[in-house]
Residue, then its C-alpha position, 0 to 999 in steps of 0.5 A: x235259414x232266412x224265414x219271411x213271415x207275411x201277415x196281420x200286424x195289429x195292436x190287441x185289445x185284450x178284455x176279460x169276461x168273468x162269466x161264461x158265455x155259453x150261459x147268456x146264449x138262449x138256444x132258440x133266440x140266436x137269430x135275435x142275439x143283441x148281447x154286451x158283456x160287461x168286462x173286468x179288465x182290459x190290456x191293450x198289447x202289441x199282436x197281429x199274427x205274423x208279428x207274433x210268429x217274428x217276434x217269438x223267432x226274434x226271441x229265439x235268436x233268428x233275424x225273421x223278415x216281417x212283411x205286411x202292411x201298418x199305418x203311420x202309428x206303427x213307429x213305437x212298434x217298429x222299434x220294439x220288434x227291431x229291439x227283439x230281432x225282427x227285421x220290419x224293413x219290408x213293412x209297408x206304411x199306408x199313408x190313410x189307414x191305421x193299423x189293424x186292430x183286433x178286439x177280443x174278450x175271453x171268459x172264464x172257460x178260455x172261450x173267446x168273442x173277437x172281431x178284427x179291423x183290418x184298417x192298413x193290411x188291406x194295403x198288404x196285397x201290393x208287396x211282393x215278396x220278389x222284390x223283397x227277396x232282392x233285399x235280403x237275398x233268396x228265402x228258404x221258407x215263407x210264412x202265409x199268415x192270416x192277412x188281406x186275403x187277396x194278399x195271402x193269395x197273391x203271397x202263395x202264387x208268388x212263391x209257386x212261380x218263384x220256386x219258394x217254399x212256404x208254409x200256409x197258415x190259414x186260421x182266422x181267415x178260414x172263415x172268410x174265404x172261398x173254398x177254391x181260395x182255400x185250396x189255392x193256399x193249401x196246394x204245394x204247402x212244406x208245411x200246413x198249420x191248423x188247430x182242431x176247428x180249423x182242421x174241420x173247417x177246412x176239410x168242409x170248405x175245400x171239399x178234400x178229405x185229410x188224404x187228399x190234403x196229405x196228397x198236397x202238402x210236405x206236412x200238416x201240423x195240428x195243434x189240440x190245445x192241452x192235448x197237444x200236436x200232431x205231425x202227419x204227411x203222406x209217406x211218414x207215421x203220424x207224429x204226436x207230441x204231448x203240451x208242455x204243462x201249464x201252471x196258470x193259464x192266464x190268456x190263450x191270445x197268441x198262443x198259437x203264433x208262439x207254437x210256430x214261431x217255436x217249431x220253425x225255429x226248430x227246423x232252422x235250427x235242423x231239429x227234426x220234427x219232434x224236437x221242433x213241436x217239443x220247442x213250439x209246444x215249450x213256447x206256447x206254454x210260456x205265451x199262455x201264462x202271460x198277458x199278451x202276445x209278445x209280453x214274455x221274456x225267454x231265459x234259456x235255462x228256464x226254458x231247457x228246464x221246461x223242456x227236460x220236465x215233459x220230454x226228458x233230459x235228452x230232448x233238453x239237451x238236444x235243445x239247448x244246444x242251439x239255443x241262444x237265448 
């Protein structure tokens, strides 16, 4: 199954608030909010959405296709993702932007202040996906991450005249577009990706109830933290699957990324979809026990023993077959 992942590739700066900070909010001051948080630790890693996603299915065994947009510093980068499988030669270099960073502190309750430099992947908008399909050769799935949004729009309308299918990934950007952009990103989708804030940003700003996205995509998948997933579509009974246990939440970061990258690689694999959310689950697991995105190392037997400790003998074994890990 040959997957192209579009979307932010960035480096992260990963700060750590030892407070909560819900306790510095005055309720009836919001409107004058002018707060610095004084930070233990800072990390600064690889990242960016749709690196994260390739990354964890270049970890997985698959040769993803990564497009968007970088500035000349991406050289190290480049390399590290080429090391772990992801093949970055329809990565657009800009010649006068660096590449996007995004700054990000979390406190002691996981809850997280972020802003993000766009930097280089406003050039993103100028790739088309057709001529990097003459390439590597047709795709079977491409990945509309958070970007440029006028290169999301652009990647998604490509792809309705191409007769490709993609799966759509608003997240982030859900806060900054327009809801008709919205509904364009949507409408057609195989696969929807939202966690729960998302979920409800989106019925409001597209002004659809969740039958009338239903009526619109293949399958909406949303992601409940520690509560899990749910796989729902218009013709099936919803599919819940419960998180993979976590024995020392270290950064939320990423995990996300991790839950796709995991659940696509199942598909490709020719999972069904609980086997596929078992995997994705299984991964972001790993990634939340780890500082940064792209920090973790995956063993195969480690992995299938995760999996066969919350879902059983049979779902392990079933995942371990296809694994090359």
């Amino acid at each position: 199954m040959r997957i192209a992942v579009t979307g932010s590739i960035a480096t992260d700066h990963l700060m750590v608030f030892p407070g909560k900070f819900a306790d510095q909010f005055v309720a009836d001051q919001l409107d004058k909010v002018s707060l610095s948080f004084l930070v233990d630790t800072l990390d600064i890693r690889r990242g960016g959405v749709a690196a994260n996603i390739a990354f964890g299915l270049g970890c997985l065994g698959m040769r993803p296709i990564l497009v968007g947009a970088v500035g000349r510093d991406f050289d190290d980068y480049r390399s590290w993702l080429e090391r772990h499988g992801v093949d970055t030669r329809s990565v657009h270099v800009s010649q006068t932007k660096h590449t996007s960073r995004f700054l990000c502190t979390t406190d002691q309750d996981q809850a997280q202040i972020a802003s993000f430099y766009a930097g280089a992947m406003e050039e993103a908008r100028n790739i088309e996906l057709r001529a990097v399909a003459d390439r590597v050769g047709a795709f079977d799935l491409v990945i509309i991450a958070p970007n440029d949004p006028v290169a999301m729009v652009r990647h998604t309308e490509e792809c309705r005249t191409l007769g490709i299918p993609f799966a759509a990934d608003p997240s982030q950007q859900l806060a900054r577009m327009a809801g008709d952009e919205i509904r364009t990103l949507v409408d057609g989708a195989s696969y929807l990706f939202t966690n729960e804030y998302e979920t409800s940003l989106l019925l409001k700003e597209t002004g659809w109830s969740e039958a009338e996205v239903l009526d619109r995509v293949g399958y909406w998948v949303k992601t409940y933290g520690p509560d899990g997933v749910r796989v729902e579509s218009r013709n099936t009974e919803p599919l819940s699957v419960p998180a993979v246990r976590v024995t020392d939440e270290a950064d939320p970061t990423g995990v996300g990324d991790a839950f796709r990258a995991g659940f696509l690689w199942g598909l490709a694999a020719k999972l069904n979809l609980e086997r596929s959310a078992q995997v994705g689950c299984t991964l972001a697991a790993i990634v939340l026990e780890t500082v940064g995105t792209q920090e973790y190392t995956l063993d195969r037997a480690e992995f299938s023993k995760r999996v066969a400790t919350t879902y059983g003998n049979d779902a392990a074994a079933e995942i371990e077959s296809k694994l090359r890990v």
